[in-house]
N, C-alpha and C positions, 0 to 999 in steps of 0.2 A: 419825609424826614430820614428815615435807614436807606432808599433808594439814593439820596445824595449822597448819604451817609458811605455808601459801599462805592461811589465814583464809576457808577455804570456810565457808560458813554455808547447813541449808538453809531460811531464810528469807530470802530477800534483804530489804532497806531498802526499796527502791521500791516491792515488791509483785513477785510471779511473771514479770508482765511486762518488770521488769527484769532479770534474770536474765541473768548474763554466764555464758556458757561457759566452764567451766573443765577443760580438756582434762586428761585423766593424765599424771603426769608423767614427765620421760623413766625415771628410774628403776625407772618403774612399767612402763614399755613394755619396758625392758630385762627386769624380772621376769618380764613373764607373755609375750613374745617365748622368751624360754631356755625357761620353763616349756612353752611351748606345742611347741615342736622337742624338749623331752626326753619330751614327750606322744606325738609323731609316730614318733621313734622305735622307742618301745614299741607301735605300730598303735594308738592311741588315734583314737577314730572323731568325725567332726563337732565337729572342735575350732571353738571361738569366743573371740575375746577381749572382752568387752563393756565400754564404760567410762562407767561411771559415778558418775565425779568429779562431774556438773553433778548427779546426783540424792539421791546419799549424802553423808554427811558422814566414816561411819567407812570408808571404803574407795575408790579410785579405779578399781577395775576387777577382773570377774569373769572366770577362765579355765574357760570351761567345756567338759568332754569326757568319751567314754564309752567305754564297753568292753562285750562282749557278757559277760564271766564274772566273778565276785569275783575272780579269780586274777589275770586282766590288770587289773581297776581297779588290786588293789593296787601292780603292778609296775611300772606307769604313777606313781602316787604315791612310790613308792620313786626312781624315775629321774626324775622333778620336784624333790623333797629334796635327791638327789644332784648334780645340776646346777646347779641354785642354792645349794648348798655352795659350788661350782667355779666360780664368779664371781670376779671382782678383790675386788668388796668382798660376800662373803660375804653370802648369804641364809637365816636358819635361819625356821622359820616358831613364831608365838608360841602357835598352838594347831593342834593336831590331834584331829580328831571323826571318826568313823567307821568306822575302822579295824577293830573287830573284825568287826563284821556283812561288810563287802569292797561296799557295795553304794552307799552315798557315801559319800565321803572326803571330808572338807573341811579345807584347805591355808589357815590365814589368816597372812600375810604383812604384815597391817596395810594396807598399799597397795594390795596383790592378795589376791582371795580366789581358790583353785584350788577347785571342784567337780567332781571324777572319779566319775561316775556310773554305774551297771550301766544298760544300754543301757532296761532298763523304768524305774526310776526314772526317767531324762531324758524318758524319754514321757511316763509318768505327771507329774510334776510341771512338766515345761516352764518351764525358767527363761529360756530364748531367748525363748518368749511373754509371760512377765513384764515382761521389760526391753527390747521391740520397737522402742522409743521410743527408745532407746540407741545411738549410733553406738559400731559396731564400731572394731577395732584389726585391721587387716589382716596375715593370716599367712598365709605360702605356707610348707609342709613343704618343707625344702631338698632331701632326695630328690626329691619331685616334680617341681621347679624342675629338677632333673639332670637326672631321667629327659626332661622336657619338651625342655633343650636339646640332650641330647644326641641325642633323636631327629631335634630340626631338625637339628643339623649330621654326624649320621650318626656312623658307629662311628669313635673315636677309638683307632688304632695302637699 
């Protein structure tokens, strides 16, 4: 919907050199932000947000994360669905792949793609090395962020 909406093309007019960056958009940061803290929650490992709006046309940005067993991908996938449920304005996703085998799951949201990978899948296929070229979307796990300040400012009473 917003990615036509913004008239991303990926052939620009002038030629590759001209190429204006087209950053994801907020809604898209909101999705794969929520997606990526209901990632953290479930111990989802080497979360990343990648975004690329300026490369694709059908999508502005991958969340990608793993888990060591099928068991936790899927619970990680379930608690991504269910959190982006629990939005103000609702997120259902318009395909889901993977899900029987438990070893990737792929989350497509149109805007966001989720890739919840079994810890060798993410080796073996490397999609962080795919899209290197890609600036990330910065996410800090809000636990960690706790844990970080509460050890600076010591035990809270």
């Amino acid at each position: 919907l917003e990615a036509g909406a913004r008239g991303k093309s990926s052939v620009p007019a002038g030629g590759p050199e001209e190429r204006s960056a087209v950053p994801a958009s907020e809604r898209t940061r909101e999705l794969a932000l929520t997606a990526a803290q209901a990632a953290a929650d479930k111990k989802a490992q080497d979360i990343v947000i990648i975004d690329v709006a300026d490369q694709l046309v059908i999508t502005d940005a991958f969340l990608l994360a793993s888990a060591p067993n099928e068991r936790q991908v899927l619970a990680i996938v379930d608690a991504i669905e269910e959190k982006l449920l629990e939005l103000p304005e609702k997120a259902k996703p318009v395909r889901r792949e993977g899900e029987r085998a438990g070893r990737w799951v792929l989350l497509d949201y149109v805007d966001l793609v989720v890739h919840v990978q079994h810890s060798e899948e993410r080796e073996f296929y490397s999609l962080d090395r795919l899209w290197k070229d890609c600036p990330t979307i910065p996410f800090v796990d809000r636990a960690l962020a706790a844990a970080e300040s509460g050890a600076a400012t010591g035990p809270v009473a």
